[in-house]
Each structure stands twice: as structure tokens, then as C-alpha cells.
N, C-alpha and C positions, 0 to 999 in steps of 0.2 A: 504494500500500500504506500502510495507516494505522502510526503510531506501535508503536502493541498490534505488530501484527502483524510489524513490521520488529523489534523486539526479539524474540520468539515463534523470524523464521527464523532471527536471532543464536544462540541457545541451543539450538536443534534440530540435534543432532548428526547428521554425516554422513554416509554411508557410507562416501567417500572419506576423512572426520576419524578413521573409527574402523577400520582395518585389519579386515576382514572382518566387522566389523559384534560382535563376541565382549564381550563383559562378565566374562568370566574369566580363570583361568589359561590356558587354551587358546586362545590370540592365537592370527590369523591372521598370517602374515608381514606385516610394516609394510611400505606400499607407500615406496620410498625420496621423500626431495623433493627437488628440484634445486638447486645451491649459489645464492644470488643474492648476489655478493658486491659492494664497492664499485664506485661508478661502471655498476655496472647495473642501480641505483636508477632514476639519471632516463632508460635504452634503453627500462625499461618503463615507464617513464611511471609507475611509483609514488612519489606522491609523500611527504613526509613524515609528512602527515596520513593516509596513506590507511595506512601502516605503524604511526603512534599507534591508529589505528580498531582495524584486525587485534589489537595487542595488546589493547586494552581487548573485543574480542571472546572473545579468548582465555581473562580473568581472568573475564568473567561465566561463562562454561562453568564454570570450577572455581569458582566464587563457587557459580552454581546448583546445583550439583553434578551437572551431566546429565553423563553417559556417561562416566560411574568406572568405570574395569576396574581390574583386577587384573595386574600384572607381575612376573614373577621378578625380584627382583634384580640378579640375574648380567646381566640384558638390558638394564640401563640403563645407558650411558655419558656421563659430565659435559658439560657444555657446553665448545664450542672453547675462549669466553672467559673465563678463570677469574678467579673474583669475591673470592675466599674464600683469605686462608692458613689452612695447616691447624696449628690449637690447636684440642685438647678438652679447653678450661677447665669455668669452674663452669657459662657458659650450657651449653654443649653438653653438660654432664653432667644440668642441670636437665629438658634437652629430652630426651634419651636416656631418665632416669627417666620422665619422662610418657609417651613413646610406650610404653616399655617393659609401665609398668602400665595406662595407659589405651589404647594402641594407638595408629593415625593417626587425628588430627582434621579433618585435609584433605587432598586431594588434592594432588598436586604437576604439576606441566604438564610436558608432552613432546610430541615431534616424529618421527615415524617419522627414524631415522639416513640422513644423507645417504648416505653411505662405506658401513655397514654391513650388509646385510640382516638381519633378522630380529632387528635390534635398534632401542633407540630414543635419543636423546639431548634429555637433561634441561635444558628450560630452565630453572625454580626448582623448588628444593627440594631440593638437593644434601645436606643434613646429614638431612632425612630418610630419603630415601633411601638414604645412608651408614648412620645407626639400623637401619633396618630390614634391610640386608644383614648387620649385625654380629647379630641379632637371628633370623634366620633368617625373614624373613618376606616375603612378596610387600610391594609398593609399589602403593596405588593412585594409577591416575593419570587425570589426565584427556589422550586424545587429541589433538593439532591440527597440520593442516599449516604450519609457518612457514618464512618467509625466513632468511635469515642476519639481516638487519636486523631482521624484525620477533624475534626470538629474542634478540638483544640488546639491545633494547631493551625487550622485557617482563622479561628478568633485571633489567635496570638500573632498570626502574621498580619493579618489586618489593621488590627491595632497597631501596631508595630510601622507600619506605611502610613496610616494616618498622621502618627505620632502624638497623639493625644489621649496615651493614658500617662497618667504623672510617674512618676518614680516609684513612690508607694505603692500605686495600684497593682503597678507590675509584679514587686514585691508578694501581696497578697496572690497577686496571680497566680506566680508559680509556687505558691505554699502551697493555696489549694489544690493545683496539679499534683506537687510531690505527695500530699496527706490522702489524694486518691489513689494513689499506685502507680504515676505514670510516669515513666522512666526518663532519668535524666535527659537523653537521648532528644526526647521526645520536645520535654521544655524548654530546650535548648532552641529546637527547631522552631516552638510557636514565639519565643522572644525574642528570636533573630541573634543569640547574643553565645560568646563563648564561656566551656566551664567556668572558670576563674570567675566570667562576671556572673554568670548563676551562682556560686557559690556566695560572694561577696553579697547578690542581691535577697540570697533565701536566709541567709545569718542576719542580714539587717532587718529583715522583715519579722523571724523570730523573736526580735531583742526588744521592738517596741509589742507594747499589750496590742491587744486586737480593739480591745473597748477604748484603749486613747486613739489609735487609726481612726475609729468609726468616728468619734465625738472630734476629731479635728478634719476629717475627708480628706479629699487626693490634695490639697497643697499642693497646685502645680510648680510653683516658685521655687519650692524645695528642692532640690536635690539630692544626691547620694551624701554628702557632708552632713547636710543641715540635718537630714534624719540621722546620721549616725552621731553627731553631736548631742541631737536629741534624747537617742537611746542611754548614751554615757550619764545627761546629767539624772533621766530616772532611776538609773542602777545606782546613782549616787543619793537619791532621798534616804534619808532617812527611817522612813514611813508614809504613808501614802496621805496622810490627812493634807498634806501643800496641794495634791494631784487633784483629790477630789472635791477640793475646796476650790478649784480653777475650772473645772470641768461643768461644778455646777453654778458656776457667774452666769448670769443672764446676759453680761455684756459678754463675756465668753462664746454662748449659743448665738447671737444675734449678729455676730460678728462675720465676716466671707471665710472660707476654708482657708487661705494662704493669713489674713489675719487671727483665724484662730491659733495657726501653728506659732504666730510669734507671741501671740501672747502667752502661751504655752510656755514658748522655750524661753520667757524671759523670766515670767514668774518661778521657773524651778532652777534659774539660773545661781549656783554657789554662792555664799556669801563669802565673795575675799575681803570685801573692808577689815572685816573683824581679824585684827592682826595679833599672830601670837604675843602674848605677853614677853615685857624685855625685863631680863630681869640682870639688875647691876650689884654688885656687892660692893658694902661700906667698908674700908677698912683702916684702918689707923699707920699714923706717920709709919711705922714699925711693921707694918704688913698686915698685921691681926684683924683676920676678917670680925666684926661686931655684930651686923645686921645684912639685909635681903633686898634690895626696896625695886618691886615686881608691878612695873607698869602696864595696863592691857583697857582697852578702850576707852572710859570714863573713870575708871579706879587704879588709885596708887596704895599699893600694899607693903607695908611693913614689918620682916621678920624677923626678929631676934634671934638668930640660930647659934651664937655662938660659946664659949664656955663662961659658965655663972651668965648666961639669959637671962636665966627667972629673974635678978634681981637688977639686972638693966632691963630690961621686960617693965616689970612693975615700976620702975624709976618714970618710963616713959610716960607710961598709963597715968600716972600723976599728976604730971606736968601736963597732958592733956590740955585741959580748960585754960592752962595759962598760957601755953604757946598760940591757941587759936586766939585768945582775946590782941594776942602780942601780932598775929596775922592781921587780924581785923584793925587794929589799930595803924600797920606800917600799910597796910592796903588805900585807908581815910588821908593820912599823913600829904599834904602837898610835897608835889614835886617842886 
């Protein structure tokens, strides 16, 4: 089969791709696909590349725009692995208006539901999708049978081209991948990125909680620093009362995602002012240490440590009221 023609059967929609074959609202039931979850990648002998192909098979269909139906809303359910916190900042209001007044510009991809019948789950396009249910409007989509693998990893490459999920997200992203069972390999391929920076990105995503993620969102402004600074100054609390005493500020929640994370990372920011105490020793023409005197933010401390204390100790304590009156007096005293 020539080139022409091998791209030609790629794009030519199938009956099996397209649940009864419908271009409308009036789907036929989506025939279900079978789970193919980790480790039984290599029982079928699909291998990585042949799961990279399928996705990039998938993305010309909705590129071409062959075999765009039309879905109810209500019939679409998110993908397992979720990519996305939910903020609907200024993008998702930008995109909300466009759909709104221009409609959809693209299709978005789906997969007859494994679990479901007669429904389908959404590999990209979740915010439009979302649009158009708040909207009251069908979702067009494009049809295709996928894997578990191949369905994460055309989310993750998608995303990945767009380049609008934050640093965090992605993080979360491939957690949830690895806590499903799906091989480095795999994640590797939906985040476009090498080990090293999966590793880097799956350790930093462990280190901050999931409930301060949530309560701060994707912070696209962040980066790989700022979170992992982040992560360092909460491993340095103390105890959590600073954490959840910031998390539940009103100004805290009312604030945009990239504004919550600095107020975050400033409120749990170290306190260096407080400087360790200095402490100086008094000691006489002759060397003989006598006293301590231990400076440290707004108190000067005086300590007797040295041999017969107690009774320069107590000589001090005496003279107390007299030395402050002898203070107070050279403090009044014109210069």
C-alpha cells in the first residue's frame, strides 16, 4: 500500500470508530472498549511506538475533521486521569466567550466508555466540553476506539502542544498515571519529557499535600522552583496551624490561583529577623570571667556564672532599684 493511500485508510472513519455509523444527535449506543491497563502493554505485544502511532492517528481524524458527530452533553464523562485543576480564571473565561459567540472550532476526541454504556469518555477537550454543557449545547466530537495507554497519552500529548497545563498540573498528572499502574514508559511519552525530568517532576508533586494543590490551583506563574521552594518551606512548619490558618482566609479563597500561591509562600515564609542571641562575656582587668550578658531581640540577659555567683548574684539583685533610678535619672539629665 502506497504512502497516499496508508494515510487515506488512517482518516477513513470506521464503523467500528463510529458507534452505528450516526453523524448526529441520535448516537447509536457506543460499543464499550476493553480496559488495557499497565503491564498489559507488553501481553499484547503493543509496543510503545505502536501506542505513539494510534495517538497520532487519533489527532489527524480531529485535525481532518472526518467523522464529527454531534453528542449531548450529559453523555460525556472526563477522562480517568485528570489533567486539569479546576479554576475558571481569565483563560477559561476568554474561551467560554469565544465558544459562546462563535460556537466550537474543533472537535474534541472520545472513546466509547469502558464502564458505561451508552456513554463516552473524553480524552481532550474537557473545558470545552464543560462550555458547552454550561451552555446548553451538544459537543462535537470526533469518535475512536482507544487503550487506556493510548488515551493517556494522547491527553498528555495534547496538552503538552497546547502548552497550557501549569507545572503542577502536570505534576498531579503523572502521579495519577504512576498510582494507576502505568509504566514509566508510558508517562514519559504522554508528557513529552525525559526520565530525569519525570522523576524530578513526580518527587515534587509528592512533597507538596494534594489539599494545599487543590486550595491554591494550577498557579500558572509558578514554576518548577517556586513549587519546590514551596514544598521546602512546608516541610519546615513547625505544625500545621500557620497552613490552615492561611488556607482558611477569605482573602486567601477570593484571591486568582497565581495570587493564592504567593500569599501562601509568603505567609509560611521563615522567620530570619529573629536573630540568635549574642552572647558576650564580662571579664575582669585579670581575665576572670564574672558574668554572661546574652542579647537576643528585645531582651538583655544577665548571668552570673562564675565562682562565689550566688553572692555577686545577690549583690546585683540589690542594687537593682538603684541602678534603674541612676538610669532614669542620666536618661532626664540635659545634654
Amino acid at each position: 500500500m502506497s504512502r497516499k493511500d496508508t494515510l487515506k485508510a488512517m482518516l477513513t472513519p470506521r464503523t467500528d470508530e463510529l458507534p452505528g455509523g450516526h453523524s448526529s444527535l441520535e448516537l447509536a449506543a457506543p460499543t464499550p472498549v476493553a480496559h488495557v491497563r499497565s503491564g498489559a502493554v507488553g501481553a499484547m505485544g503493543r509496543s510503545l511506538g505502536q501506542i505513539a502511532t494510534a495517538a497520532e492517528r487519533a489527532r489527524a481524524l480531529v485535525a481532518s475533521g472526518a467523522a464529527v458527530v454531534d453528542i449531548p452533553a450529559e453523555k460525556l464523562l472526563g477522562s480517568f486521569a485528570q489533567d486539569r485543576l479546576d479554576d475558571e480564571g481569565t483563560e477559561y473565561e476568554t474561551l467560554f466567550n469565544a465558544i459562546k459567540e462563535s460556537g466550537q472550532k474543533s472537535p474534541i476526541l472520545v472513546r466509547p466508555h469502558p464502564d458505561r454504556p451508552d456513554y463516552y469518555q473524553i480524552a481532550y477537550g474537557h473545558r470545552r466540553a464543560k462550555i458547552l454543557a454550561k451552555l446548553g449545547r451538544p459537543v462535537r466530537a470526533v469518535v475512536q476506539d482507544l487503550t487506556d495507554e493510548e488515551l493517556v497519552v494522547i491527553q498528555g500529548q495534547e496538552n503538552s502542544a497546547r502548552k497550557d497545563l501549569s507545572y503542577i498540573e502536570r505534576g498531579l498528572f503523572a502521579m495519577t498515571l504512576e498510582d494507576q499502574g502505568f509504566d514509566r514508559a508510558v508517562i514519559m511519552s504522554a508528557l513529552s519529557m525525559e526520565k530525569t525530568q519525570l522523576s524530578r517532576l513526580l518527587a515534587l508533586a509528592k512533597s507538596v499535600p494534594k489539599s494545599v494543590v487543590h486550595a491554591i490551583g494550577p498557579a500558572p506563574k509558578a514554576g518548577r522552583p517556586r513549587w519546590t521552594a514551596l514544598a521546602e518551606r512546608l516541610s519546615e512548619l513547625p505544625d500545621m496551624s500557620r497552613l490552615d490558618e492561611v488556607l482558611a482566609d477569605p482573602k486567601f479563597q477570593q484571591a486568582d490561583t497565581d495570587q493564592r500561591f504567593v500569599r501562601l509562600f509568603n505567609a509560611i515564609a521563615p522567620n530570619r529577623g529573629a536573630a540568635k542571641p549574642r552572647k558576650v562575656a564580662v571579664k575582669t582587668d585579670a581575665g576572670n570571667k564574672i558574668a554572661t550578658v546574652e542579647r537576643g531581640g528585645d531582651t538583655v540577659t544577665i548571668i552570673v556564672d562564675a565562682d562565689g555567683s550566688r553572692e555577686f548574684g545577690e549583690f546585683i539583685a540589690a542594687k537593682l532599684l538603684e541602678l534603674y533610678q541612676q538610669f532614669e535619672e542620666n536618661k532626664e539629665a540635659p545634654i
